[in-house]
N, C-alpha and C positions, 0 to 999 in steps of 0.2 A: 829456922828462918834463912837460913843459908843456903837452902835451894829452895825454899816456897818462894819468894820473889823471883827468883831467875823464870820458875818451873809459869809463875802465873804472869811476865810480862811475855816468857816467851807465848803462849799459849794467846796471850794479845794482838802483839806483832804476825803471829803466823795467820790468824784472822784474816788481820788488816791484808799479809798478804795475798790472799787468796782474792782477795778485789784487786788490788792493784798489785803486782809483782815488784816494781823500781821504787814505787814512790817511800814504803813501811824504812828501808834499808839508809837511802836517801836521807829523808829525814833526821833519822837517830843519828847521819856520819855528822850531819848539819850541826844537830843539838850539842854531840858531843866536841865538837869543834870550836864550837863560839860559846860553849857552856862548858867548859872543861871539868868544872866543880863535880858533871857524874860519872866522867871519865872512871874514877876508882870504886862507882858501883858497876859500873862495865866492863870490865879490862877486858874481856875477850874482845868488845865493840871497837879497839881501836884503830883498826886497820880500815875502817868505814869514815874514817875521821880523815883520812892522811886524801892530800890530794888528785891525785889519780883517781883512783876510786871514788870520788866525792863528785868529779867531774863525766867518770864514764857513768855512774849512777844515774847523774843530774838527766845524761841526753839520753840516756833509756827512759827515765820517768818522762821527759817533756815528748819523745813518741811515743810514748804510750795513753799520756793525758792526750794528744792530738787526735790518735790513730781511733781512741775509744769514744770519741764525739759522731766520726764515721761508720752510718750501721755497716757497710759489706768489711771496711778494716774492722773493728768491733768482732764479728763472725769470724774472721782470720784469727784475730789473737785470743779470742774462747778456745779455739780446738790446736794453736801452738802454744799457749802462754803455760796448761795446767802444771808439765815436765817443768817447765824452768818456776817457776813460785814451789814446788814443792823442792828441787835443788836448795833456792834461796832458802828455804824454811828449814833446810838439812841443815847450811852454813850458818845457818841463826842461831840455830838450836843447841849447835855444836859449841857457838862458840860463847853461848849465855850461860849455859850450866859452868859454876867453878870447879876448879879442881880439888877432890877430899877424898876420903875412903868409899864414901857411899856415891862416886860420880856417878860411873858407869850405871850405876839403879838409875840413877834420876835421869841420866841422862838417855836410855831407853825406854822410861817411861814418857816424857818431854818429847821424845820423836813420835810417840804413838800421835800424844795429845796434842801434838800441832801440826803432826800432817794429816789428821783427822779436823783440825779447824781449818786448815787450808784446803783442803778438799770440800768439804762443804761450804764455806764461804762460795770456793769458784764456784762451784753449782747452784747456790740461789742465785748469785749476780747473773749466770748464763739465763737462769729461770724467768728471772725477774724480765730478763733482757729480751727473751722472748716472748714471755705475755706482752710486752709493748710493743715488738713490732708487729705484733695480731692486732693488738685495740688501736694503737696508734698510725699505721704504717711504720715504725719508726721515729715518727716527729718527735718524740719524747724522747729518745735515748741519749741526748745530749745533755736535759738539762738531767734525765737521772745518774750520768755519766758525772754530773758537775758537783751532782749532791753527794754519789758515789766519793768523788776526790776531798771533797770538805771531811764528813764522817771519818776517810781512813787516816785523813793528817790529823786529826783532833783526837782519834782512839790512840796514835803512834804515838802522838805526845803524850798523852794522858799515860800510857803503858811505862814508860820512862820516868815521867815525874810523878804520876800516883799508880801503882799497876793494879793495886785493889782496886779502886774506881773503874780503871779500864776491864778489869776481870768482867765487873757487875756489869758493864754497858757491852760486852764484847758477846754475856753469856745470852743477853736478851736477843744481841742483834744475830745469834747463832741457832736460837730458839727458832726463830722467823726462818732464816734458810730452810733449817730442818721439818719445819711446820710446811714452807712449801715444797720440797722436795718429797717428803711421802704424807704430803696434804690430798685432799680430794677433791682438787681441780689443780688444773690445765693439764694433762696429759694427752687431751685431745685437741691442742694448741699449739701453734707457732711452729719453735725447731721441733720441739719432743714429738709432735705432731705430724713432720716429716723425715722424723727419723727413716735411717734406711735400712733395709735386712741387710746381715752380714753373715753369709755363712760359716767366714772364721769367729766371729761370737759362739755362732751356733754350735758349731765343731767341740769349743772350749767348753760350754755349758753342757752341753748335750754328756759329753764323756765325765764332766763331774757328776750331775746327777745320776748318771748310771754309774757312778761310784759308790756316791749317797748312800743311792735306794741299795744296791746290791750288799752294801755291806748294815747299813743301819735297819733298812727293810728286809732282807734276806730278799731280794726281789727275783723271781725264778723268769724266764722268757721262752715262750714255745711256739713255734710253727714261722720263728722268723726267718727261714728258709722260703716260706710260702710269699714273701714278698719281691714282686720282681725286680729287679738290677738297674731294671730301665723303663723308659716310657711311661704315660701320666695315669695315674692311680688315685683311690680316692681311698683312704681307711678312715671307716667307722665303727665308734667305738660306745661304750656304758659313759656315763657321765655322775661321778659321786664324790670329786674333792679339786681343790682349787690348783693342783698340781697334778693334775691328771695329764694335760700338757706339757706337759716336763715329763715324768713318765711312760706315756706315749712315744714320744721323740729320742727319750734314750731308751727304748726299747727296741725300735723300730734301725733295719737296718740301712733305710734313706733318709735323709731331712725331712720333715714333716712340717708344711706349712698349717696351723691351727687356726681356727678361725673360731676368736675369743669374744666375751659379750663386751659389748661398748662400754661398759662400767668397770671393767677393769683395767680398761687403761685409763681410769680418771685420773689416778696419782700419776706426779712428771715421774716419779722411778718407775713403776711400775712401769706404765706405758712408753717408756724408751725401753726398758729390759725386753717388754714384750716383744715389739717392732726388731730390737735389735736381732730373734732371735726367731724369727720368721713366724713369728704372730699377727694377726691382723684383725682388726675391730668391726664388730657387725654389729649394730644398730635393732634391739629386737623389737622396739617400739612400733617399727615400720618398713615396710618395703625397705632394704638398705642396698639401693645401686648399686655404691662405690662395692660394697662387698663382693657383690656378685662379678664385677667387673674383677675384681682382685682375684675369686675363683677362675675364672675364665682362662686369664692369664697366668695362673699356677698350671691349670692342665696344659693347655696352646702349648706352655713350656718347659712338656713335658716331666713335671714335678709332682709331686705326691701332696694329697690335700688331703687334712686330717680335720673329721668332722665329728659333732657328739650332737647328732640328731636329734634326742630328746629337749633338745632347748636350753634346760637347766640344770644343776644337779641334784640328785638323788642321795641324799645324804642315809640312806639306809640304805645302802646298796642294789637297789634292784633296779630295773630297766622299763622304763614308762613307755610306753607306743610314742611313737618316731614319729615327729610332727608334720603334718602334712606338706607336700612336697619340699622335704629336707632332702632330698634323695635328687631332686628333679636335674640338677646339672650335670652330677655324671650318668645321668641315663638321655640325657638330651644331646651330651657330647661321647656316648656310647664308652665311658671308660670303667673298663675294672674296678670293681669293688671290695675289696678286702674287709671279713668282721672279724671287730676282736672285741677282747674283755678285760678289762683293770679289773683284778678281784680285790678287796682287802680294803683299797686307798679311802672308803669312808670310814675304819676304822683308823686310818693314819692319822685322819685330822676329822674328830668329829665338831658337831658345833660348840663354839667354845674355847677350842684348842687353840693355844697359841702360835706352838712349836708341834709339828710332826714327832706322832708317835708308833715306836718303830715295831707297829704293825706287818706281817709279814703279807709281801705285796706277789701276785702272781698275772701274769700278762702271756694274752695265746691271741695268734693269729690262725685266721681259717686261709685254708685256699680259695684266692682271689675268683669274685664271680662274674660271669661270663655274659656280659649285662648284653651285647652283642647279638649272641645266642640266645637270650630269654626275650630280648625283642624278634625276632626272628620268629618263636614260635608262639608270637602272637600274647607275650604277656605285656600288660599293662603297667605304668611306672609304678600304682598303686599295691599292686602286685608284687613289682621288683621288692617294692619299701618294707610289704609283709615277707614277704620269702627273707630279706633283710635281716627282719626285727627276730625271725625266728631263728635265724641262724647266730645272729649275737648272744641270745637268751637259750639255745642250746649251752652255746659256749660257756655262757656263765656256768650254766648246771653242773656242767662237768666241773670245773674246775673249782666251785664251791659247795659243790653237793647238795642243792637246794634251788627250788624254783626262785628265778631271779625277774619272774614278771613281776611288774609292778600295776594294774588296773584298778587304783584306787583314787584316780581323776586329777584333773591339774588344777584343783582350786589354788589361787595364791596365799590363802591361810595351810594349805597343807603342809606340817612341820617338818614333812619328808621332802618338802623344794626348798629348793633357792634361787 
């Protein structure tokens, strides 16, 4: 009992601060000051007590209850505030755990579990914060900013004077984050919605997954010579697992913008990870504009665009005839077409699988085709799409030893789509 209470107010407190950074710290200097009686279930807390500190407290929480009623300040202290609430939930944490033989256990266990509650705390309240300025414009965010401040001073208290109580109410209202964060909506909403590419995301993720794969999947790479250095490109590839995107990209020796089905970025993670990492959402319901505009703008800028022309995937590895004009933009904006093949990746994650199985994954690029010169001598886009299909399905052959056509129709009961 001498660190499960520290271990479950702190794990309250770091919640609490994950919605507001001043107000969780603030409070408890409060309590302990005009309630000295829990001062010696606190000692660490008592420098939160002493004046100074109680007053610079006071004027960070009153900007910040101010600042959080204003949607554009509001958007400012989401994307400065995260660093300083997990600091604060350092200096919490630190100073809640007591001192005994078993500190240091508990007390790097207590860091995991409250800069994991502070961290997702901040990210539903950002979540939450942006579904309303979708639905609302905005108009809402003050009074949920108001409900926001009530909640985190009633959880604070509660964490102090009953912390099992606060565990139970802390655990539900963390459920909820969590449930919106890789729930399945809003991804295609508000901030998550206009998330921006970041090629330094991309850079970082790209060279972990070609970590990943290379050492968990044994992932082999052939013909990425054949991809050129520069100017706009379009690589088309087999489509058979939900991370063939990822493997694509750290396969490939340029960034590859992916052009992913609208449904996956329904989750707010998801659909920021994607965005962040030069993904972008097509609509397969319907004509989808914005997409196409978004291709346009990949090649115009000179960038490589990364397509899996069958639509859907093939969860038994083989390759379905390339849906009618999937092809049609880089042969309308005459750019290079490079095929390739992910062999293996439906065996990495078949239906079912939760976690990637390490499958040994094999990836080959052809030399880029000369769509240029095939219109020149008179071939048809239809044309280009078949000479295409047959040089992907070459590809596979080789490198899995087996015909990789698939002409067994795209019913949507077929257990081989998705």
């Amino acid at each position: 009992m001498d660190y499960l209470i520290p271990v479950v107010t702190g794990v309250c407190l770091s919640a609490c601060t994950g919605f507001r950074a001043f107000l969780p710290p603030f409070l408890v200097g409060l309590l302990l000051r005009f309630a000295p009686g829990f001062s010696p279930l606190f000692p660490g807390f008592h420098f939160l007590s002493q004046a100074p500190v109680l007053f610079s407290l006071g004027v960070a929480a009153a900007v910040e209850f101010v600042g959080d009623k204003i949607p554009w300040v509001d958007n400012l202290l989401d994307m400065l505030s995260l660093p300083v609430k997990t600091v604060i939930t350092a200096i919490m944490t630190y100073s809640l755990i007591p001192s005994g033989e078993y500190k240091w256990f508990f007390l790097l266990m207590a860091m995991v579990l409250n800069q994991g509650a502070t961290v997702t705390a901040h990210s539903g309240k950002s979540g939450i914060r942006a579904v309303s300025t979708v639905t609302t414009g905005g108009l809402a965010n003050p009074v949920i900013g108001f409900i926001e401040d009530v909640s985190v001073a009633i959880c604070t208290i509660l964490a102090i004077v009953v912390p099992l109580l606060a565990a139970v109410l802390m655990v539900w209202i963390l459920w909820r984050c969590v449930r919106y964060i890789f729930g399945g909506s809003g991804g295609n909403e508000g901030k998550v919605a206009s998330t921006r590419p970041s090629n330094f995301s991309y850079a970082i993720v790209s060279r972990l997954s070609w970590i990943f794969f290379t050492i968990y999947n044994r992932m082999s790479v052939e013909g990425r010579e054949n991809i050129p250095r520069e100017g706009p490109l379009v690589i088309v590839a087999n489509h058979a697992a939900a991370l063939d995107g990822f493997i694509l990209g750290s396969a490939s020796s340029r960034p590859v913008h992916v052009m992913v089905k609208r449904e996956g970025f329904d989750s707010p993670f998801s659909g920021w990870l994607l965005r962040k990492n030069l993904a972008f959402p097509v609509d397969r319901s319907r004509p989808d504009t914005g997409a196409v505009k978004n291709c346009l703008k990949i090649l115009r800028e000179g960038k490589v665009l990364g397509l899996f022309p069958e639509g859907t995937r093939n969860r038994k590895g083989l390759v379905r005839p390339f849906k009618p004009g999937a092809i049609r933009l880089a042969v309308k904006q005459k750019v290079r077409i490079i095929p390739g093949f992910i062999a293996g990746s439906h065996e990495m994650s078949p239906l079912g699988c939760f976690f990637p199985r390490p499958a040994k994954i094999k990836v080959a690029f052809e030399p880029a085709i000369d769509v240029p010169a095939l219109l020149s001598q008179g071939k048809t886009e239809q044309e280009i799409q078949d000479f295409l299909y047959e040089q992907v399905t070459e590809l596979g052959l080789r490198l899995t030893g087996r015909d990789v056509r698939d002409l067994t129709g795209s019913h949507p009961n077929n257990p081989g789509q998705e």
